[in-house]
C-alpha positions in Angstrom: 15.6 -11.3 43.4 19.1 -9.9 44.8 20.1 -6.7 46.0 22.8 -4.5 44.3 24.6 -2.7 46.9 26.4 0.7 44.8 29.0 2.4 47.2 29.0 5.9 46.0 32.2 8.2 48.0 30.6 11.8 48.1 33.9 14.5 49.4 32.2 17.5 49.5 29.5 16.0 51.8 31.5 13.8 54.1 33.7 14.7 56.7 37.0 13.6 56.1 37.7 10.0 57.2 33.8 9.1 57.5 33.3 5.8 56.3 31.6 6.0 52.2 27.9 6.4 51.7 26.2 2.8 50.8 23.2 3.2 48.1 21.2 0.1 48.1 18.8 0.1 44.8 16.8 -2.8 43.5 17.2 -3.6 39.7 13.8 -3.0 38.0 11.3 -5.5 38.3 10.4 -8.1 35.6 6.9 -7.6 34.2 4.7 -11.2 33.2 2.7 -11.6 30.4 -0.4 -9.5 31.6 1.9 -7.0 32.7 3.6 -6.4 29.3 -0.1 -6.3 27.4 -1.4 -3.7 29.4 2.0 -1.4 28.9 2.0 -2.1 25.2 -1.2 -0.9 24.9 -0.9 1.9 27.5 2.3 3.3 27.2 2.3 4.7 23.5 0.4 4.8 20.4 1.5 2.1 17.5 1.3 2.1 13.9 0.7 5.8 14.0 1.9 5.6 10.0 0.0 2.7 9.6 -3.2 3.7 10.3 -2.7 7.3 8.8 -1.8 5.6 5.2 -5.1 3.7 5.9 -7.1 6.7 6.8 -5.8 8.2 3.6 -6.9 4.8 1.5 -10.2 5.0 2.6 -10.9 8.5 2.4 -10.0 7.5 -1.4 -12.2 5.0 -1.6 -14.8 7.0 -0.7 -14.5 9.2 -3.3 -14.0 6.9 -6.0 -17.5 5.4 -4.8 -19.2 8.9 -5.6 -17.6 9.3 -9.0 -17.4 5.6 -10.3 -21.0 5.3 -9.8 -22.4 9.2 -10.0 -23.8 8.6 -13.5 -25.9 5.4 -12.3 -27.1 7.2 -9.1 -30.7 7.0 -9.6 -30.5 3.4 -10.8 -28.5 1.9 -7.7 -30.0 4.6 -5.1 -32.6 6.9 -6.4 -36.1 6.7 -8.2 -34.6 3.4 -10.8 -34.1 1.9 -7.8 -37.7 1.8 -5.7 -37.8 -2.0 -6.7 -35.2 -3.1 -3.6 -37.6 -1.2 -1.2 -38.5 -5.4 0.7 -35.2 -5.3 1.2 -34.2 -1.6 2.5 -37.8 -2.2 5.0 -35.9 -5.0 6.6 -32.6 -2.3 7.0 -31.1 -1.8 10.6 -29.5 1.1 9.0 -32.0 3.4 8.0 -32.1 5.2 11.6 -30.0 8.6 12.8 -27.3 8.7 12.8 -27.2 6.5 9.2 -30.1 8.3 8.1 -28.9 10.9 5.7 -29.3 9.1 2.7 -33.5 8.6 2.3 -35.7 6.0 -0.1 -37.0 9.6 -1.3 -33.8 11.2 -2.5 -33.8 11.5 -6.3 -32.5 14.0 -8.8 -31.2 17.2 -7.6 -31.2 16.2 -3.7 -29.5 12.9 -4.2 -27.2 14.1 -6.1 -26.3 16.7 -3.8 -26.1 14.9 -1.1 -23.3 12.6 -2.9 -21.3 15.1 -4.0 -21.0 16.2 0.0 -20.5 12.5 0.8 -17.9 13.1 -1.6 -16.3 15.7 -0.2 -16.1 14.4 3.7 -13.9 11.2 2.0 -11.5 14.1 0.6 -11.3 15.8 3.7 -11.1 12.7 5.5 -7.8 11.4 3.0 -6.6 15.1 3.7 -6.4 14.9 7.2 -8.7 17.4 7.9 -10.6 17.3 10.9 -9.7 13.5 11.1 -11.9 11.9 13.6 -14.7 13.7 12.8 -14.9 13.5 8.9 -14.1 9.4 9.5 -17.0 9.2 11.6 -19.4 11.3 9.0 -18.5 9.0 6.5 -19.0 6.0 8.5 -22.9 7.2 9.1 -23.4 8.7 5.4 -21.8 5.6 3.8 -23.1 3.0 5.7 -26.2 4.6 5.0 -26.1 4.7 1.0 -25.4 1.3 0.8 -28.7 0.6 3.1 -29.9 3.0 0.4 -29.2 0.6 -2.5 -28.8 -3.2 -1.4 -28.2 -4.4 -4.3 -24.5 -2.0 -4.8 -22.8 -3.5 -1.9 -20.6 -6.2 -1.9 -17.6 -7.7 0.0 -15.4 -4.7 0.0 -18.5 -2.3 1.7 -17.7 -5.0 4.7 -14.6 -5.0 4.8 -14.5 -0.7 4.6 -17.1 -0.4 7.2 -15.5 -2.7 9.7 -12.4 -1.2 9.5 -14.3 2.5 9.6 -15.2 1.6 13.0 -12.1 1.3 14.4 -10.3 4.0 12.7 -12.6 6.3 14.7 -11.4 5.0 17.7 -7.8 5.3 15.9 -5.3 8.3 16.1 -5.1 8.7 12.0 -3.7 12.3 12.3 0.1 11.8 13.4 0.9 12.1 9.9 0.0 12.9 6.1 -2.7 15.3 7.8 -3.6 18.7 7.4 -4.6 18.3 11.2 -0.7 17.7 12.2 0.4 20.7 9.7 -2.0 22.9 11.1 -0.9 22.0 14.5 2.8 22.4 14.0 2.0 25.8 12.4 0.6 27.3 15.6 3.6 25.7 17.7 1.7 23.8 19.6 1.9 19.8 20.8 0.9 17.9 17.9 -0.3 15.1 20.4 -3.0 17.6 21.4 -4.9 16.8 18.4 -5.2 13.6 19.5 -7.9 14.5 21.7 -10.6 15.4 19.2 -13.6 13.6 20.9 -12.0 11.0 23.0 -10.7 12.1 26.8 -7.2 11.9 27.2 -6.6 9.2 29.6 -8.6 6.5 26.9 -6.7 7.8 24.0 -3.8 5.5 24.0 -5.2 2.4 24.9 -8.7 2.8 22.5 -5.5 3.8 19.4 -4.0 0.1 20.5 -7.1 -1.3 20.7 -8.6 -0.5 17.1 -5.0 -1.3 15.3 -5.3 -4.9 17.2 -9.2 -5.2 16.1 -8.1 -4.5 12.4 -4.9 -7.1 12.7 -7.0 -9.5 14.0 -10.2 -9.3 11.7 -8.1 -9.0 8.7 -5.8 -12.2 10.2 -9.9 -13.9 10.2 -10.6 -12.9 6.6 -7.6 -14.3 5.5 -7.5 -17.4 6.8 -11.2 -17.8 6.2 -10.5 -17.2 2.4 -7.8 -19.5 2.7 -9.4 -22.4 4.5 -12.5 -22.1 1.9 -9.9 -22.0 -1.0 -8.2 -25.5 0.2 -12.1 -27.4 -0.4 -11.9 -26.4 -3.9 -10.8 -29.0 -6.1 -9.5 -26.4 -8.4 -7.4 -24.6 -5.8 -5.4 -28.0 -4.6 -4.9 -28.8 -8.3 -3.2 -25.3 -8.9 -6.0 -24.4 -12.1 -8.1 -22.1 -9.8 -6.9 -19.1 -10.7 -6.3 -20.1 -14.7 -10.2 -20.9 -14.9 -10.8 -17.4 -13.0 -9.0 -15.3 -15.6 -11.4 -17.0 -18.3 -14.6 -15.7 -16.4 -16.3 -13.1 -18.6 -17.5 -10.9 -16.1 -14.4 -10.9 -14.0 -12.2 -10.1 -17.7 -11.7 -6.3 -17.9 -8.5 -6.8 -20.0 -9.3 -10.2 -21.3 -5.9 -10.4 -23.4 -4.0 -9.7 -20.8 -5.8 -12.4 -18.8 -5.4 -15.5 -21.7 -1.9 -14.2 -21.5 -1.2 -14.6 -17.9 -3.3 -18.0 -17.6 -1.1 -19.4 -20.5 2.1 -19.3 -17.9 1.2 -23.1 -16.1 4.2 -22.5 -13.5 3.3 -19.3 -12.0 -0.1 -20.0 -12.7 0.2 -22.6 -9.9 2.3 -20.9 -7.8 -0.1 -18.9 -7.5 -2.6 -20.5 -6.3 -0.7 -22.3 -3.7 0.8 -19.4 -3.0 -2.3 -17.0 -2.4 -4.2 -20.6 0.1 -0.5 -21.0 1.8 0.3 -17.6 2.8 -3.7 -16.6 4.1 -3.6 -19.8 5.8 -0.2 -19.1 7.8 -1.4 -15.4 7.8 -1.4 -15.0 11.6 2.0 -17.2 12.2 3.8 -14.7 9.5 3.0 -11.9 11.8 5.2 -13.0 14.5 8.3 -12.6 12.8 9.4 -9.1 11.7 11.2 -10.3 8.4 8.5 -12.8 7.9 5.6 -10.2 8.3 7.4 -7.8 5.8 7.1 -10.7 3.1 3.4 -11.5 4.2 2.1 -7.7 4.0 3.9 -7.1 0.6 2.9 -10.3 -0.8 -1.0 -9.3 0.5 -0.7 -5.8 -0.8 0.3 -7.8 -4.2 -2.2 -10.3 -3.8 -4.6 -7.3 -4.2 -3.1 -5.1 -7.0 -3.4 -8.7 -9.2 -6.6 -8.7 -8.4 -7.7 -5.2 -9.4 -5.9 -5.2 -12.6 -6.9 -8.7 -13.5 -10.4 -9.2 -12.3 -11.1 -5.8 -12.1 -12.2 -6.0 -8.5 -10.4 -2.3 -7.8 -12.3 -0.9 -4.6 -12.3 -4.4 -3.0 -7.8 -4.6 -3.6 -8.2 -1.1 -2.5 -9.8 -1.4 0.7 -7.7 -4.4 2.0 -4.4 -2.7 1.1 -5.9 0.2 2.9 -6.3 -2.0 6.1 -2.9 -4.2 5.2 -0.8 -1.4 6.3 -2.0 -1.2 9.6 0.8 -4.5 10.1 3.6 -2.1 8.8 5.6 -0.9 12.0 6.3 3.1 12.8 10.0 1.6 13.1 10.0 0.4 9.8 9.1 3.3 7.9 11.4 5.0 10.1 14.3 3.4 9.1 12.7 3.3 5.3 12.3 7.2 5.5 15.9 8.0 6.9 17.3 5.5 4.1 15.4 7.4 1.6 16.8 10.8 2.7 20.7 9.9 2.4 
């Protein structure tokens, strides 16, 4: 490494004929590898809009579990249910603080207590107290699926994981009531990043829960995708033509025949959906190429929720899917959209 030697003539603070001033300054040091991980995850918060769209998601999600299955309450978690008590004995979950939700709860008192269930996933998509209303409904839903074993399925998995690290995660930068509320009272909307956490661990635990959900989301998807290239039907191209025909994954069955009569993208599909969750991870590298990857995910899903009817699963992967999108990207997508 050289040094730069900068001769800077100062007039008013030289006598006349003094020889000049010599600065010598060293160019800034080159940081390796390690050295760049820990300032990436140090020096500022990322996805800040990524992980505020997802907070939003789920705090959806949680309401649409209340009111999608409020009129069969008692048969997934109250007295029609007393049959799955083997399995809710053999529950890790039944404990404080997931305990809110009890084998006892029926009629009036169940249904209370999912209506307020209900409303901490509102607040939560509000913005409302955010850390605190994601961590309630981590507890209360994690408990009512304990509750009733037999009403969970992939996408409670996939919405508790990712409820983990979104309490770690600064969801209220934006599209919060917390960040209007801040703004309001003139003071530093970073404050409110403090809810809970000490300020010296707030950036680096934000970095670390957006890189736990990129990289157990990158796991799911290559999982599904290595498990999809065993099937016979999935290396053939006819996987998803024989899904559209299952009767209990048919909500608009027309629509289905229709879309499994087109062979071409039928196929394309296919190869399409194993391909791209395969080469999930490699696609992040590249910004253009993890543009293409998230939106064809996010599209991924919205087939599957309109064609196999499989809406809270699509809608708790997109949730987590926009975690990839960049603060810099909707940047530039916000300013574009303004002129």
């Amino acid at each position: 490494m050289t040094t730069q030697q900068v001769r800077v003539r100062l007039p008013v603070l030289r006598r006349e004929g003094a020889p000049a001033i010599t600065v010598t300054s060293h160019p800034p040091a080159r940081l390796g590898a390690a050295g760049r991980v820990v300032r990436w995850f140090a020096d500022e918060p990322h996805a800040l809009w990524g992980t505020a769209v997802a907070r939003v998601v789920y705090g959806v999600y949680t309401v649409l579990l209340v009111v999608v299955n409020f009129s069969d309450r008692e048969l997934l978690w109250g007295a029609g249910s007393s049959w799955t008590q083997p399995w809710r004995d053999e529950s890790r979950w039944s404990a404080v603080p997931f305990g809110f939700f009890q084998p006892g709860d029926h009629g009036t008192v169940l249904t209370v207590k999912l209506i307020v269930l209900g409303v901490l996933g509102a607040t939560m998509a509000l913005g409302l107290c955010s850390r605190t209303s994601t961590i309630a409904v981590l507890c209360l839903s994690t408990g009512l699926v304990a509750l009733g074993p037999t009403s969970s399925d992939t996408e409670d998995i996939v919405f508790r994981i990712v409820l983990v690290y979104l309490c770690l995660a600064d969801t209220s930068q934006h599209l919060s009531v917390d960040r209007w509320l801040a703004a309001r009272k003139g003071n530093d909307t970073s404050e409110i990043r403090g809810a809970l956490i000490p300020r010296p661990l707030r950036v680096p635990l934000h970095n670390a829960a957006v890189e736990l959900i990129c990289g157990q989301l990158s796991i799911i998807y290559v999982m599904a995708g290595l498990a999809k290239l065993r099937g016979e039907r999935w290396r053939d191209g006819s996987a998803i033509y024989y899904t559209l025909h299952l009767e209990q994954y048919s909500p608009w069955p027309e629509l289905g025949h229709l879309v499994s009569g087109l062979v071409p993208i039928v196929i394309l599909a296919s190869w399409g959906a194993v391909l791209i969750q395969i080469g999930f991870p490699v696609l992040m590298l590249n910004a253009r190429t993890r543009l293409f990857a998230v939106l064809a995910m996010i599209s991924l899903h919205i087939g599957i929720a309109v064609m196999l009817g499989l809406s809270l699963f699509s809608l708790a992967m997109v949730g987590a899917d926009f975690v990839f999108v960049r603060d810099a990207s909707v940047q530039r997508l916000l300013s574009r959209l303004r002129r």
